[in-house]
C-alpha positions as CSV (number, residue, x, y, z in Angstrom):
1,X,0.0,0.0,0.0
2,X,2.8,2.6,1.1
3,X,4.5,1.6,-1.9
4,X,1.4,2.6,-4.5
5,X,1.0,5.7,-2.7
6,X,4.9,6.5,-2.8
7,X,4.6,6.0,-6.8
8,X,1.4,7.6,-7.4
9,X,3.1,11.1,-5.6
10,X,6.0,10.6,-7.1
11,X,4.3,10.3,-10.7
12,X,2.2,13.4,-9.9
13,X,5.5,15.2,-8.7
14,X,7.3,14.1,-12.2
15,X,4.2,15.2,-14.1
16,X,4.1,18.7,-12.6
17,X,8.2,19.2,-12.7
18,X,7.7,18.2,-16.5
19,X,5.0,20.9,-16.9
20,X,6.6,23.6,-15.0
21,X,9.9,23.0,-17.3
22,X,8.0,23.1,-20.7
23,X,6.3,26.1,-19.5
24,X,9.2,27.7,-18.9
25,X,11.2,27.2,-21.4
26,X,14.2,25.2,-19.7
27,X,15.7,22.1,-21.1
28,X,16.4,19.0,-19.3
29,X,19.3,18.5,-21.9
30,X,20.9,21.3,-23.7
31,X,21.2,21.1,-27.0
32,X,24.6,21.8,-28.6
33,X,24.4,24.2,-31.1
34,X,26.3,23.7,-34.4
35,X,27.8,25.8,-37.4
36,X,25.9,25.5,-40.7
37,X,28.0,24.8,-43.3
38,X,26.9,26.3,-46.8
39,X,27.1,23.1,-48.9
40,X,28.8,23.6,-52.0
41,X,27.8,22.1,-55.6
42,X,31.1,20.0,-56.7
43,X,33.9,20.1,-54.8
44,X,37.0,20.1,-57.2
45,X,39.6,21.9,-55.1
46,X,41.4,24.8,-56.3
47,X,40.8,24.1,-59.7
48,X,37.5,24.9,-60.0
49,X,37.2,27.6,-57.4
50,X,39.3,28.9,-59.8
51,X,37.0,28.4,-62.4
52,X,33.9,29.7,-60.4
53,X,35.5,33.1,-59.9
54,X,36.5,33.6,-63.3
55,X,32.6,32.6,-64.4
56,X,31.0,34.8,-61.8
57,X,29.8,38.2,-62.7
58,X,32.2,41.2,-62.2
59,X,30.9,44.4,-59.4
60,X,28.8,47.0,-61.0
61,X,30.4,50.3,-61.6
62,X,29.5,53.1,-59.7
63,X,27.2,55.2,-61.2
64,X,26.7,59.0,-60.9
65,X,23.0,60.1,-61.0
66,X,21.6,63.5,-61.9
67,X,20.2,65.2,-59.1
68,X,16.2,66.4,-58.9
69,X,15.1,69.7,-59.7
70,X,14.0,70.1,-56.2
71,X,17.7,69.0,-55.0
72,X,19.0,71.5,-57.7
73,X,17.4,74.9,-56.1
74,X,17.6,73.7,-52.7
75,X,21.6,73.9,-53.0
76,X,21.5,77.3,-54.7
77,X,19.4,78.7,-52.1
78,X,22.2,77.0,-49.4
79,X,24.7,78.4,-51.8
80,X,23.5,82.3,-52.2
């Protein structure tokens, strides 16, 4: 009998500590965190990262835009 009641409480108990973890978040086990690695497509060595740089598209050049009307008279006004 003192041996039902013993595991009945103690389930109850391990119930409720289970609860009050997930509710707050906390793990019983952490969990290890790991890099990602970005998986490349074929890896040929240096050859062919060789290759991929010299197929890859070059930077854009900087462009010089015109400025707006509005822009235009509000630096003259600065200006005079």
């Amino acid at each position: 009998m003192a041996d039902l009641i013993k595991e009945l409480v103690s389930g109850v108990v391990d119930s409720a500590l289970k609860e009050i973890l997930k509710k707050t978040g906390a793990r019983r086990t952490a969990t290890k965190r790991t890099k990602r690695r970005t998986r490349k497509a074929a890896s040929g060595g240096l050859l062919a990262e060789i290759i991929e740089t010299a197929v890859r598209k070059p930077a854009k050049k900087q462009v010089s835009r015109r400025r707006t009307a509005a822009a235009r008279s509000k630096l003259r006004r600065r200006s005079s």
